[in-house]
TORLO-535151 format. One record per atom (N, C-alpha, C, O): residue number from 1; residue in three letters; x, y, z; atom name. Coordinates in steps of 0.1 Angstrom, whole numbers, padded with zeros to 4 digits, always signed. Layout:
% residues N
+-----+---------+-------+-------+-------+-------+
| num | residuo |     x |     y |     z | atomo |
+-----+---------+-------+-------+-------+-------+
| NUM |     Ala |     X |     Y |     Z |    CA |
...
+-----+---------+-------+-------+-------+-------+
END
This chain:
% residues 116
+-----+---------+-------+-------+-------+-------+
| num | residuo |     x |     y |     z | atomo |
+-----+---------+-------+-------+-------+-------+
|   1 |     Unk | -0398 | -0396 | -0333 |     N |
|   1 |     Unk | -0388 | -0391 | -0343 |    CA |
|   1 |     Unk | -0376 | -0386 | -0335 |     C |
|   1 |     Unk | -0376 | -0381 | -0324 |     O |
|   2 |     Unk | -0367 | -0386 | -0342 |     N |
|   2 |     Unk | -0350 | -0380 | -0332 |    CA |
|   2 |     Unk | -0348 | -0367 | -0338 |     C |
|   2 |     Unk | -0348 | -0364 | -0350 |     O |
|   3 |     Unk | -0346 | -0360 | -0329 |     N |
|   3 |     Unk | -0342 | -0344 | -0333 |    CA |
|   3 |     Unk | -0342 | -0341 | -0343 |     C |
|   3 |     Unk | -0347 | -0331 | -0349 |     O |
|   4 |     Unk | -0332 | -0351 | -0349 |     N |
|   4 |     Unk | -0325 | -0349 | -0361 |    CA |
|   4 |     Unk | -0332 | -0344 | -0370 |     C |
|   4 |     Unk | -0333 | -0333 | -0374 |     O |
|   5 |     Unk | -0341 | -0358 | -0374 |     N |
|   5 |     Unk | -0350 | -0363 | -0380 |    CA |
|   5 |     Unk | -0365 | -0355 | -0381 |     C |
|   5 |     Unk | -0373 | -0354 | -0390 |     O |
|   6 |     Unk | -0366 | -0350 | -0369 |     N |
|   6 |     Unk | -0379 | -0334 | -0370 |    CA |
|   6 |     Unk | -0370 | -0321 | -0376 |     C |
|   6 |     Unk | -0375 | -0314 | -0385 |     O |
|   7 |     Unk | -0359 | -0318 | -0370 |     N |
|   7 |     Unk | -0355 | -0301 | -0370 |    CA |
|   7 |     Unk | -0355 | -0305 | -0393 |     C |
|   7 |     Unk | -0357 | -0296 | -0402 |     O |
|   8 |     Unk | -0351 | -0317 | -0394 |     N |
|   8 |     Unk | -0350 | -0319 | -0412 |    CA |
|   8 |     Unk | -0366 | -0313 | -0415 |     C |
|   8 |     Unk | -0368 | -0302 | -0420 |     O |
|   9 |     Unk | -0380 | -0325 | -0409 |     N |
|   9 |     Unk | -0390 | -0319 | -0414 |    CA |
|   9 |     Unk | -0394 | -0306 | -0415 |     C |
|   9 |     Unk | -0400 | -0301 | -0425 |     O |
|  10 |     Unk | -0391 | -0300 | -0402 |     N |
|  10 |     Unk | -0399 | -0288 | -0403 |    CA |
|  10 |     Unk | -0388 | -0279 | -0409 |     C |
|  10 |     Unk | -0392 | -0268 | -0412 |     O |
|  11 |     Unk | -0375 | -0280 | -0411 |     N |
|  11 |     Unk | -0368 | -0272 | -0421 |    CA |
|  11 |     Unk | -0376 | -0274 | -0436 |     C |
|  11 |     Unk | -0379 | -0266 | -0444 |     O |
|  12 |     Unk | -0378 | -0287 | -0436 |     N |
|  12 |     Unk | -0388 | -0290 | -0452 |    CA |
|  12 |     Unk | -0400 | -0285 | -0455 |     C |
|  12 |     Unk | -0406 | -0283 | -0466 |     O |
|  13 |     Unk | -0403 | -0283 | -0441 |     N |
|  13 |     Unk | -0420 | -0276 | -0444 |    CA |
|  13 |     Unk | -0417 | -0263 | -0442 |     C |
|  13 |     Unk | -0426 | -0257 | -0448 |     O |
|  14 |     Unk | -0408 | -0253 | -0438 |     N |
|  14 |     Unk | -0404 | -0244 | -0437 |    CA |
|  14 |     Unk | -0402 | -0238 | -0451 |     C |
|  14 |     Unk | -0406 | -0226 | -0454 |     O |
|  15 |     Unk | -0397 | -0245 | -0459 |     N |
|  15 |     Unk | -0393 | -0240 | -0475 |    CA |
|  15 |     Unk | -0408 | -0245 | -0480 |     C |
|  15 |     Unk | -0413 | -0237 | -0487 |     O |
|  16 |     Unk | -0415 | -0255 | -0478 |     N |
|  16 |     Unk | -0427 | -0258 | -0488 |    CA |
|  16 |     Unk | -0435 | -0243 | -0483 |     C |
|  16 |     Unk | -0438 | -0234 | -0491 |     O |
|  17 |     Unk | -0436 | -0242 | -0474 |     N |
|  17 |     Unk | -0445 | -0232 | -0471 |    CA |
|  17 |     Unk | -0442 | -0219 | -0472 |     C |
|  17 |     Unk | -0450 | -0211 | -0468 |     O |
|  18 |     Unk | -0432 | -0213 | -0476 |     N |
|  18 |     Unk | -0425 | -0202 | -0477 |    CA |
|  18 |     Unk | -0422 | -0202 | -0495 |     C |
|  18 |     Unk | -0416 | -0193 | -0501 |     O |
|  19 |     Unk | -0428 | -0214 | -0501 |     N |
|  19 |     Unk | -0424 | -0212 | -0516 |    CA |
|  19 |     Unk | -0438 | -0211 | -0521 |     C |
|  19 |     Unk | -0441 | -0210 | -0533 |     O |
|  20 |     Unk | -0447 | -0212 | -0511 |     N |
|  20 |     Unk | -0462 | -0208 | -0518 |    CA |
|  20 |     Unk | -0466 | -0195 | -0516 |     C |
|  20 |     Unk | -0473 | -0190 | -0524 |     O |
|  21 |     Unk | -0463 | -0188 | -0506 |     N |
|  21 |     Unk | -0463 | -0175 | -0507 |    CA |
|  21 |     Unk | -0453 | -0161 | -0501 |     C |
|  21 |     Unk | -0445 | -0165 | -0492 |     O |
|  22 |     Unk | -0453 | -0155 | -0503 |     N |
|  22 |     Unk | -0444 | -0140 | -0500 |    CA |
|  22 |     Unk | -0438 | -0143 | -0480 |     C |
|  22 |     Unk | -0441 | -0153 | -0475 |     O |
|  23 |     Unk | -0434 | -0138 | -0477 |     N |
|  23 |     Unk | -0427 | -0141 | -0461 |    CA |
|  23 |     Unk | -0427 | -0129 | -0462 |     C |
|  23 |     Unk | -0420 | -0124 | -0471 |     O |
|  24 |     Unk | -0437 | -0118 | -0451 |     N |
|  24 |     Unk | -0429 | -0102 | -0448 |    CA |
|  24 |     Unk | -0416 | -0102 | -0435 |     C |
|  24 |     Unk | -0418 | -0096 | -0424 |     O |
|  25 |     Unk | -0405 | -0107 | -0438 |     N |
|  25 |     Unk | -0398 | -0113 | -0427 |    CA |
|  25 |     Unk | -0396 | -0098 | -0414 |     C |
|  25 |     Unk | -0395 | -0099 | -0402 |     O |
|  26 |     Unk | -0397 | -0084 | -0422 |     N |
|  26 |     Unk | -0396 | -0077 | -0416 |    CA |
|  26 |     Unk | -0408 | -0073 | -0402 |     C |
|  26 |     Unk | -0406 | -0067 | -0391 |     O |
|  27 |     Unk | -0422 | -0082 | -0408 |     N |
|  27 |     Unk | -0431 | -0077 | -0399 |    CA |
|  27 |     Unk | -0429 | -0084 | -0391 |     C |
|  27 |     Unk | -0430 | -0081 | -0379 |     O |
|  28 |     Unk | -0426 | -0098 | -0395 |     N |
|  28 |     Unk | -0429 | -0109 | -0387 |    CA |
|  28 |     Unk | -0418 | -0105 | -0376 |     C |
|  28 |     Unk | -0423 | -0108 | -0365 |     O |
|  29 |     Unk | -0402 | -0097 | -0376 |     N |
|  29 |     Unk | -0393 | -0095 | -0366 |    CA |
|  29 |     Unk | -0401 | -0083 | -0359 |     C |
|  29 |     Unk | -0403 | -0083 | -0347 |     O |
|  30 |     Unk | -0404 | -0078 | -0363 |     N |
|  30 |     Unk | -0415 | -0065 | -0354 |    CA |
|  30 |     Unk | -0424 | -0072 | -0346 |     C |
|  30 |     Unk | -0428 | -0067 | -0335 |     O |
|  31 |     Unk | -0427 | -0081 | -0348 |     N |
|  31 |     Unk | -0440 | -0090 | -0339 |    CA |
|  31 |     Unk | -0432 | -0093 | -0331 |     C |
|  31 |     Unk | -0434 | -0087 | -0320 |     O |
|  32 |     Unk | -0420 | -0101 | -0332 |     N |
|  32 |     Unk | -0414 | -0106 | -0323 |    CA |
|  32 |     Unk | -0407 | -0100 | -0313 |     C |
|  32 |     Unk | -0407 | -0104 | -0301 |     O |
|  33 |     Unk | -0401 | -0090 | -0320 |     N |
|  33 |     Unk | -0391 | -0080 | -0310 |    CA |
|  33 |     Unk | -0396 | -0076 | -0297 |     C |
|  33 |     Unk | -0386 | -0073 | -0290 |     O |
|  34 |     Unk | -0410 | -0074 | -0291 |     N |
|  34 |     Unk | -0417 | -0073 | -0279 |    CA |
|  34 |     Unk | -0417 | -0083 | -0269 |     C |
|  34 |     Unk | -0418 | -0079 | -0258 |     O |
|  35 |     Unk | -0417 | -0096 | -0273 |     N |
|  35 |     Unk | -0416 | -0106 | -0271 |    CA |
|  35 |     Unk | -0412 | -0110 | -0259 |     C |
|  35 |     Unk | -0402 | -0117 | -0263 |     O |
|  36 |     Unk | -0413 | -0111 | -0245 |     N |
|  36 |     Unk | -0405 | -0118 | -0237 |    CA |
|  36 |     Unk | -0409 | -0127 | -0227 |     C |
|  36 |     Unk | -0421 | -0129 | -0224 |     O |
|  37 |     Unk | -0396 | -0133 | -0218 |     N |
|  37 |     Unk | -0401 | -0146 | -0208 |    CA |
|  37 |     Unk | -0382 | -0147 | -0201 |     C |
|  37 |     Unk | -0370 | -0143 | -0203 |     O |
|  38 |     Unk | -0389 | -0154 | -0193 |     N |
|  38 |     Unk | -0374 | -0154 | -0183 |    CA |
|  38 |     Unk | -0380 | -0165 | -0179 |     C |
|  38 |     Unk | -0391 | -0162 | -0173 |     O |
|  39 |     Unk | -0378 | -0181 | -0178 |     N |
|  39 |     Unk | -0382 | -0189 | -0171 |    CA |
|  39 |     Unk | -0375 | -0201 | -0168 |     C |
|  39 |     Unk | -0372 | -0208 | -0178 |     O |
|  40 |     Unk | -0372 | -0204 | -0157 |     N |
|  40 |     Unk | -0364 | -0220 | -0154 |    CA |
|  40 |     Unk | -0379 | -0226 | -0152 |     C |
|  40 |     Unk | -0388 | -0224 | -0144 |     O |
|  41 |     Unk | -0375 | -0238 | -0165 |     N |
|  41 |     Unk | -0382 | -0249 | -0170 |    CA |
|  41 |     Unk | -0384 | -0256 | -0156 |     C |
|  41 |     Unk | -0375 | -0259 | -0149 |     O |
|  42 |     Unk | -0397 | -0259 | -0154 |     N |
|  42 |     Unk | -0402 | -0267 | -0144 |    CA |
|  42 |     Unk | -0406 | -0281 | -0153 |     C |
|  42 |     Unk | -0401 | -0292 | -0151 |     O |
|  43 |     Unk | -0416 | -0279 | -0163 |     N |
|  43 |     Unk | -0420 | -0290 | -0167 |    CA |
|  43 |     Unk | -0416 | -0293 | -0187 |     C |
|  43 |     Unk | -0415 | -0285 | -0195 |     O |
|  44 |     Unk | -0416 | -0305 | -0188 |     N |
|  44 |     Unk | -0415 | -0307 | -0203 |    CA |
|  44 |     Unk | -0424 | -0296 | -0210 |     C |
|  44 |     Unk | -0435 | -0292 | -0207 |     O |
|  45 |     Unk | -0416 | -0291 | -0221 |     N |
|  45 |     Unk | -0419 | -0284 | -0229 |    CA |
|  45 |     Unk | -0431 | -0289 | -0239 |     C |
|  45 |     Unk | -0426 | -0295 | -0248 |     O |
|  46 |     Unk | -0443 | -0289 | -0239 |     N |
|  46 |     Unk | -0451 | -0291 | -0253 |    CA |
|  46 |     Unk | -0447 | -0289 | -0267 |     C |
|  46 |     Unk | -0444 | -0280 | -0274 |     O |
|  47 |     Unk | -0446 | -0300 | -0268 |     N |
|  47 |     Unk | -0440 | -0301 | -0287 |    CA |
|  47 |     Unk | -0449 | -0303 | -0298 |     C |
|  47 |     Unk | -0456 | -0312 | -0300 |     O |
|  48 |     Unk | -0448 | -0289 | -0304 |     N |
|  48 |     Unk | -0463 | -0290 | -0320 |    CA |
|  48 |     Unk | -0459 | -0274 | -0323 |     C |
|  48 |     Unk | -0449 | -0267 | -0320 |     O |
|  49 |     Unk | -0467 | -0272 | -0328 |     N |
|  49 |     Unk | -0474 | -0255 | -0332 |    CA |
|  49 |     Unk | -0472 | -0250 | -0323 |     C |
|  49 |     Unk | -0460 | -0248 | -0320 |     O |
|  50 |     Unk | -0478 | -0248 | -0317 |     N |
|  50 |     Unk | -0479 | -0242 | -0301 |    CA |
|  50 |     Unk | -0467 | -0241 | -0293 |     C |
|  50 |     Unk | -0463 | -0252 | -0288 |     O |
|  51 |     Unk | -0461 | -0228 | -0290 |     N |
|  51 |     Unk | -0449 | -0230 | -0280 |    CA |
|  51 |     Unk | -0456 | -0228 | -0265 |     C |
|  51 |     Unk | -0465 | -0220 | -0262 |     O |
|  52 |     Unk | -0448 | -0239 | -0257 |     N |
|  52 |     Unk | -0461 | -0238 | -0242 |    CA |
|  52 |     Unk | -0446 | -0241 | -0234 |     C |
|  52 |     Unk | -0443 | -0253 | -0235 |     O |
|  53 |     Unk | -0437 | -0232 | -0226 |     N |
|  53 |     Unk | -0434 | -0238 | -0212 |    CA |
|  53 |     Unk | -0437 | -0228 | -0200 |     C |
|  53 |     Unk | -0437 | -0216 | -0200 |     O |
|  54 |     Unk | -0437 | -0237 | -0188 |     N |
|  54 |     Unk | -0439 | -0239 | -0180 |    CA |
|  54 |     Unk | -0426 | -0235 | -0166 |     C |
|  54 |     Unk | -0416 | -0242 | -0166 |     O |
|  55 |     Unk | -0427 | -0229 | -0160 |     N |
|  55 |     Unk | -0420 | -0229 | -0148 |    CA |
|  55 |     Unk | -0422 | -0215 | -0140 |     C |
|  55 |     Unk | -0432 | -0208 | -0138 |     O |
|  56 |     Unk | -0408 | -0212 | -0137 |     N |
|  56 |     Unk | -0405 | -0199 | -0123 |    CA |
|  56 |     Unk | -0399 | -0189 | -0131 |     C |
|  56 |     Unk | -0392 | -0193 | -0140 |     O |
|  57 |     Unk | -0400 | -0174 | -0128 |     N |
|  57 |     Unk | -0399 | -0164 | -0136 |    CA |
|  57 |     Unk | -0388 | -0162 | -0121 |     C |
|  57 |     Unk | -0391 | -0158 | -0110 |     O |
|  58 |     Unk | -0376 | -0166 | -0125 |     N |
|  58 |     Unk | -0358 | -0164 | -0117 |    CA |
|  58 |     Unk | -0363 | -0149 | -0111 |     C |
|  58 |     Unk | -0364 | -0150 | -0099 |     O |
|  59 |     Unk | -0367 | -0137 | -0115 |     N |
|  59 |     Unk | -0367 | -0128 | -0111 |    CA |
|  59 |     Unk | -0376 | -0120 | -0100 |     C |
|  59 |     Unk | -0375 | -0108 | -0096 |     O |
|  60 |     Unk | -0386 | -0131 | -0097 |     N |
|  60 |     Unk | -0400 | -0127 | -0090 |    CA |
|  60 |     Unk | -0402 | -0141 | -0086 |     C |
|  60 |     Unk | -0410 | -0141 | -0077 |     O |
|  61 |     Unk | -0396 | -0154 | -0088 |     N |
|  61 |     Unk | -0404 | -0161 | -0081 |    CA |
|  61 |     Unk | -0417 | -0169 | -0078 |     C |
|  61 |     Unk | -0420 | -0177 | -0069 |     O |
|  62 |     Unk | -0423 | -0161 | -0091 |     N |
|  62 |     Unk | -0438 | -0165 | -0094 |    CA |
|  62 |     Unk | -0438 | -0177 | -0104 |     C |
|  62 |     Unk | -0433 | -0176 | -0116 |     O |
|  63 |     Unk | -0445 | -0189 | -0099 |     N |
|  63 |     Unk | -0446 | -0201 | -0112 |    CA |
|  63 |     Unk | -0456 | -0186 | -0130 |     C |
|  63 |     Unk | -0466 | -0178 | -0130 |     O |
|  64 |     Unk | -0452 | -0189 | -0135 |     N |
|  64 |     Unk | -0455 | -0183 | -0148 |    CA |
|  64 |     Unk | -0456 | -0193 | -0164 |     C |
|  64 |     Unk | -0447 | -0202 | -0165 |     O |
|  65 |     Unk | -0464 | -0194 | -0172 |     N |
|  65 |     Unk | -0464 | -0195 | -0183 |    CA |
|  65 |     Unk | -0464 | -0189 | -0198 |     C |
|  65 |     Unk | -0472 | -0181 | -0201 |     O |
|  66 |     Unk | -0455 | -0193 | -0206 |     N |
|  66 |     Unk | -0455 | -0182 | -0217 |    CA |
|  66 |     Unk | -0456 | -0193 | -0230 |     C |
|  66 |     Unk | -0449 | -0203 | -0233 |     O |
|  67 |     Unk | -0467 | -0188 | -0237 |     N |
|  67 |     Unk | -0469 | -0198 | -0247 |    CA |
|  67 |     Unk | -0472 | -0190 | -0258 |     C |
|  67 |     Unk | -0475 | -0178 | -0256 |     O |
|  68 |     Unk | -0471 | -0194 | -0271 |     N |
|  68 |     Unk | -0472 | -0188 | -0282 |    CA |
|  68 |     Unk | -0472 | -0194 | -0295 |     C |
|  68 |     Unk | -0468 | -0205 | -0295 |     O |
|  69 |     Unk | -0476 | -0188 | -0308 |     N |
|  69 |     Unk | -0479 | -0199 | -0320 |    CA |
|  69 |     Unk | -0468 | -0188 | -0327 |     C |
|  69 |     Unk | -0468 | -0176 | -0328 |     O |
|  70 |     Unk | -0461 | -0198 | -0331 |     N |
|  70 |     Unk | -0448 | -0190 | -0340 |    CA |
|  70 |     Unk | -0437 | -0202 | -0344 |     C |
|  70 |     Unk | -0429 | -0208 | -0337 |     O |
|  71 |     Unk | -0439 | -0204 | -0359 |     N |
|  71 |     Unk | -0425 | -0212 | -0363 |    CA |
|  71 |     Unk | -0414 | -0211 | -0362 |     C |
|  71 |     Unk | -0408 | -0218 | -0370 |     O |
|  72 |     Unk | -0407 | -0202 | -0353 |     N |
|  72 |     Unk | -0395 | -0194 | -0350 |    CA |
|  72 |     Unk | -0390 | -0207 | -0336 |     C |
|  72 |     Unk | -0380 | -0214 | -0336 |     O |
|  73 |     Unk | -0399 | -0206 | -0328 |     N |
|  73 |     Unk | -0394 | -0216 | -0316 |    CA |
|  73 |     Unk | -0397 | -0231 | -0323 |     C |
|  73 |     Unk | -0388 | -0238 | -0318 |     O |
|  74 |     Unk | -0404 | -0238 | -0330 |     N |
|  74 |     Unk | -0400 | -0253 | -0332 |    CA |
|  74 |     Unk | -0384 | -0256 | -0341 |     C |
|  74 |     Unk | -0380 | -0267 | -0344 |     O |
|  75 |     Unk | -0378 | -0246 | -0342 |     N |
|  75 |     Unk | -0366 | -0248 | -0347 |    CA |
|  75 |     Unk | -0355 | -0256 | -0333 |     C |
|  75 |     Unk | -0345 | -0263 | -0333 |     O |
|  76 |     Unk | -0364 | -0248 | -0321 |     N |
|  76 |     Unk | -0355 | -0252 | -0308 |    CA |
|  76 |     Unk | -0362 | -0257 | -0294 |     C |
|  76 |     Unk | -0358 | -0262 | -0283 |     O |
|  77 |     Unk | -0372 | -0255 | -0297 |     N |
|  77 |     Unk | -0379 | -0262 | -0291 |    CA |
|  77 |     Unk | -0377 | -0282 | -0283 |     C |
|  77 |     Unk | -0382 | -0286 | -0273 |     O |
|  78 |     Unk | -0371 | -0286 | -0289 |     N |
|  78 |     Unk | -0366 | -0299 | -0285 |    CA |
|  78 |     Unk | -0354 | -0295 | -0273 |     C |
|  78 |     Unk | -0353 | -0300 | -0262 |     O |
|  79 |     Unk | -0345 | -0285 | -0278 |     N |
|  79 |     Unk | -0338 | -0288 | -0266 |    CA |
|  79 |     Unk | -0337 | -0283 | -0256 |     C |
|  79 |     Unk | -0327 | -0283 | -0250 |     O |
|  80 |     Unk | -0351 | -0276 | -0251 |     N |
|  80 |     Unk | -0353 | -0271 | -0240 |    CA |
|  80 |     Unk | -0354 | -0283 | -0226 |     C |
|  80 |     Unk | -0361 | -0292 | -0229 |     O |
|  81 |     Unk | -0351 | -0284 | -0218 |     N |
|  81 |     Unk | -0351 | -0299 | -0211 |    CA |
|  81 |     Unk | -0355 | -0286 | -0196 |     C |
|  81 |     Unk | -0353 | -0274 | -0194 |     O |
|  82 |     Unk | -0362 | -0298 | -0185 |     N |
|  82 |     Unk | -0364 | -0297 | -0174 |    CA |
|  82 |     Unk | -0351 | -0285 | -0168 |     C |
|  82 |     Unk | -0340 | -0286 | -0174 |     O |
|  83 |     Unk | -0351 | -0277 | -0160 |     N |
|  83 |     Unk | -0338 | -0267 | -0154 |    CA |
|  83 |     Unk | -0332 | -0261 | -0159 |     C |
|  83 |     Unk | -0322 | -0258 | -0154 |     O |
|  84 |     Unk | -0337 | -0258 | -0172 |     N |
|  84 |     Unk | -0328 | -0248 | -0183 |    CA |
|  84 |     Unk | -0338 | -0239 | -0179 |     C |
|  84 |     Unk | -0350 | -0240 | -0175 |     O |
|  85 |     Unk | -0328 | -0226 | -0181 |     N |
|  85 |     Unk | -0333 | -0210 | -0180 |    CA |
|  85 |     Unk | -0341 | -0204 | -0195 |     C |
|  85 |     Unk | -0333 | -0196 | -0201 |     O |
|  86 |     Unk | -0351 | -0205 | -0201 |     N |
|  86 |     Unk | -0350 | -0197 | -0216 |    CA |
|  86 |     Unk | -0353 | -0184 | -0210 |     C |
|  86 |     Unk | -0358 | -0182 | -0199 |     O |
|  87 |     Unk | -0348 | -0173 | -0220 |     N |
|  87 |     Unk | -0345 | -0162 | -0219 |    CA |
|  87 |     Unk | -0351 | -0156 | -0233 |     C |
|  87 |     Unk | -0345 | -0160 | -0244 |     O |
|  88 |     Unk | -0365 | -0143 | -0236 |     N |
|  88 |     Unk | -0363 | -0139 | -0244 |    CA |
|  88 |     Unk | -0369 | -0119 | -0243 |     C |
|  88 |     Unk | -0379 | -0114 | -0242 |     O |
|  89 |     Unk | -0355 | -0115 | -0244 |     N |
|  89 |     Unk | -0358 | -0101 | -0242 |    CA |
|  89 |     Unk | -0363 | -0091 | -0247 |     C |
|  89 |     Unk | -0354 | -0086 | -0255 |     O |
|  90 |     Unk | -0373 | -0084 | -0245 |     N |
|  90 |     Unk | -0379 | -0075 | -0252 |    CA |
|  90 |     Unk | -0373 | -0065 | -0260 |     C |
|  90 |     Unk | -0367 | -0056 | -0254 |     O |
|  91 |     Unk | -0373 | -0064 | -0271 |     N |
|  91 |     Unk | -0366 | -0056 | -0284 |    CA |
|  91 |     Unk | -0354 | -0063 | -0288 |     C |
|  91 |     Unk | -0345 | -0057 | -0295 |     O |
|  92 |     Unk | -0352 | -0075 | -0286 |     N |
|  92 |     Unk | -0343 | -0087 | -0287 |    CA |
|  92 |     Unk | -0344 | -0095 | -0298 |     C |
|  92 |     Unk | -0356 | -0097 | -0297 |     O |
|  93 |     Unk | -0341 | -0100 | -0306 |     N |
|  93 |     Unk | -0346 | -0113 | -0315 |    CA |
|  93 |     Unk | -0338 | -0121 | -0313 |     C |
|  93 |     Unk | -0338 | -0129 | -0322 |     O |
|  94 |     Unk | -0330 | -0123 | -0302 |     N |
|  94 |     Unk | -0323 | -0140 | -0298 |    CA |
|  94 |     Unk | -0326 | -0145 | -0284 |     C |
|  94 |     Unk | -0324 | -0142 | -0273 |     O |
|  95 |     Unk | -0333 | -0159 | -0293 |     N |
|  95 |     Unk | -0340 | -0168 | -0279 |    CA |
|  95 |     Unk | -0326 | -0173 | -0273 |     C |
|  95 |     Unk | -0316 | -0174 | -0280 |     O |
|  96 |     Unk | -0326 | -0174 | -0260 |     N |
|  96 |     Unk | -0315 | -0183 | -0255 |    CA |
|  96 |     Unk | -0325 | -0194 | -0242 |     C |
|  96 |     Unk | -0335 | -0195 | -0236 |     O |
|  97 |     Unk | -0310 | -0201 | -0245 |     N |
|  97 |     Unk | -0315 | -0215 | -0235 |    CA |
|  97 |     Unk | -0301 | -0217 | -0225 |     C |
|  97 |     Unk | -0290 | -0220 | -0230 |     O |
|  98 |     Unk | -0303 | -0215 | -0215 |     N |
|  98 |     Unk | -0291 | -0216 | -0203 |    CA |
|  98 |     Unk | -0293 | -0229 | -0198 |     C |
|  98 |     Unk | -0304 | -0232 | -0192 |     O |
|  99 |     Unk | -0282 | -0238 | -0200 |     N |
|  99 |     Unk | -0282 | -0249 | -0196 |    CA |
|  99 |     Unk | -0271 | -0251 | -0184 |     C |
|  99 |     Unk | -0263 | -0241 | -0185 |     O |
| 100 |     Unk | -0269 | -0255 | -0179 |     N |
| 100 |     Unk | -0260 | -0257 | -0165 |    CA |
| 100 |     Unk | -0246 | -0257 | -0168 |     C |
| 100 |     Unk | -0237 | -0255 | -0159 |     O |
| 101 |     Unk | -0242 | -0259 | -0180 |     N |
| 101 |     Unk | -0231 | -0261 | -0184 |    CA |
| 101 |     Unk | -0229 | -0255 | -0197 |     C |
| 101 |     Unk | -0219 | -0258 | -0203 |     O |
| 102 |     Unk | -0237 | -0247 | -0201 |     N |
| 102 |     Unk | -0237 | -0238 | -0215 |    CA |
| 102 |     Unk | -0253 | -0232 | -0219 |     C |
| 102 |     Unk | -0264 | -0237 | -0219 |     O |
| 103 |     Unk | -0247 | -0219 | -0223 |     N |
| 103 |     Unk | -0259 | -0214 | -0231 |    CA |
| 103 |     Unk | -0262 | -0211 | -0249 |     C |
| 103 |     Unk | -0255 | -0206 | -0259 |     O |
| 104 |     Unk | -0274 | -0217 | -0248 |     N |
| 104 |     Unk | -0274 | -0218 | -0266 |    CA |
| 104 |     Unk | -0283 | -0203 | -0267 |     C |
| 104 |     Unk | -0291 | -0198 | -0259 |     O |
| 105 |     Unk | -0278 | -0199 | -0283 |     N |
| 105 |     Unk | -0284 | -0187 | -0283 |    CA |
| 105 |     Unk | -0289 | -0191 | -0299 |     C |
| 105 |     Unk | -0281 | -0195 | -0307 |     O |
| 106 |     Unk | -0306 | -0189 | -0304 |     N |
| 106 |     Unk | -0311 | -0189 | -0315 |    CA |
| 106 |     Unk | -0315 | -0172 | -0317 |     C |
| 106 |     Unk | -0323 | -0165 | -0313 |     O |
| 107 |     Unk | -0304 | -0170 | -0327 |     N |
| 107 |     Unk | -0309 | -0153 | -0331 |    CA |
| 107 |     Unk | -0322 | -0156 | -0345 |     C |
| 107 |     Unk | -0319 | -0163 | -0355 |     O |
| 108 |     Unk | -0331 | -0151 | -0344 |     N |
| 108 |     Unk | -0342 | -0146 | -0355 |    CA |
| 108 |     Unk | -0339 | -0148 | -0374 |     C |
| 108 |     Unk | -0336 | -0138 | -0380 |     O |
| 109 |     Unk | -0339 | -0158 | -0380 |     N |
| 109 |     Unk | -0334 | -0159 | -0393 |    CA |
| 109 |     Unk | -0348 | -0162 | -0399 |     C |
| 109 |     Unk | -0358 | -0168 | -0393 |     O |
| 110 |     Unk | -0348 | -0156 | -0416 |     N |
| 110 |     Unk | -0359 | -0155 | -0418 |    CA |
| 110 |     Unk | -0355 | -0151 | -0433 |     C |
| 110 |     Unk | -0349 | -0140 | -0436 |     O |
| 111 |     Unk | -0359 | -0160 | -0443 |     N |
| 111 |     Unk | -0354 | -0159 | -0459 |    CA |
| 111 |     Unk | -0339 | -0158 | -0457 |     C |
| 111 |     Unk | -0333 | -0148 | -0463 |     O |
| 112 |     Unk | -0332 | -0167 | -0449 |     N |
| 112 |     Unk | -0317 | -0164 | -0451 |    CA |
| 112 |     Unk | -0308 | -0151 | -0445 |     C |
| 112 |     Unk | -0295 | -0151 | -0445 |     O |
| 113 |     Unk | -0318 | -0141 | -0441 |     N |
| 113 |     Unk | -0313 | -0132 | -0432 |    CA |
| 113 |     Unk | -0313 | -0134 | -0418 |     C |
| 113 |     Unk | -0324 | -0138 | -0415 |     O |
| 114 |     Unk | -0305 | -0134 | -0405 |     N |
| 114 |     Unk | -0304 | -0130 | -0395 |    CA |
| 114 |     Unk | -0306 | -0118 | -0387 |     C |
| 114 |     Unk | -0298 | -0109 | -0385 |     O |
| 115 |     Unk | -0317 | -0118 | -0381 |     N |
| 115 |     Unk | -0323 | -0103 | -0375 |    CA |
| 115 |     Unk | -0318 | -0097 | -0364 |     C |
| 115 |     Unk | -0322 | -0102 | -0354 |     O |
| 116 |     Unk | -0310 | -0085 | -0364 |     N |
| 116 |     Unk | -0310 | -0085 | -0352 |    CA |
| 116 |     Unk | -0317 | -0076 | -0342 |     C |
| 116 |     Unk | -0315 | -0077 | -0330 |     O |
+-----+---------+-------+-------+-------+-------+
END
């Protein structure tokens, strides 16, 4: 499928599943806000449920893995590519993705609000 054509579905399952029951969007940003990773992408990102990449933690040097189940990253998950930096900082709710020539920033949205 082309980007396009996924980021549509899982926006669609995103409302099917959020119209069957309550969303505590507040807890769910509390879970997250602890949250972090500093990693230039060594290898393709795993695409599903599962957020899985792979690579070097820029600040130590150490190969590291940070993986996690949260429908928050399949929104961006595609455009993580090989040598991008993702970035996500503890008490933060905006993933970013440093690419060689620009950085994208996904701040935390959740029932239409924006978290910050």
């Amino acid at each position: 499928m082309t980007g396009l054509i996924k980021a549509i579905c899982y926006t669609l399952l995103a409302i099917l599943c959020t119209s069957c029951f309550s969303v505590d969007c507040d807890k769910l940003a509390t879970i997250l806000r602890p949250k972090e990773c500093n990693i230039v992408v060594e290898d393709t990102p795993e695409r599903g449920r599962r957020f899985t990449i792979k690579g070097i933690n820029p600040e130590t040097n150490q190969r590291v893995t940070y993986s996690d189940v949260n429908t928050w990253y399949v929104f961006f998950n595609d455009k993580i590519e090989v040598g991008d930096t993702v970035v996500k900082r503890n008490g933060e709710l905006t993933f970013y993705i440093h690419k060689a020539d620009t950085t994208l920033a996904f701040p935390y949205e959740c029932e239409g609000k924006v978290f910050e």
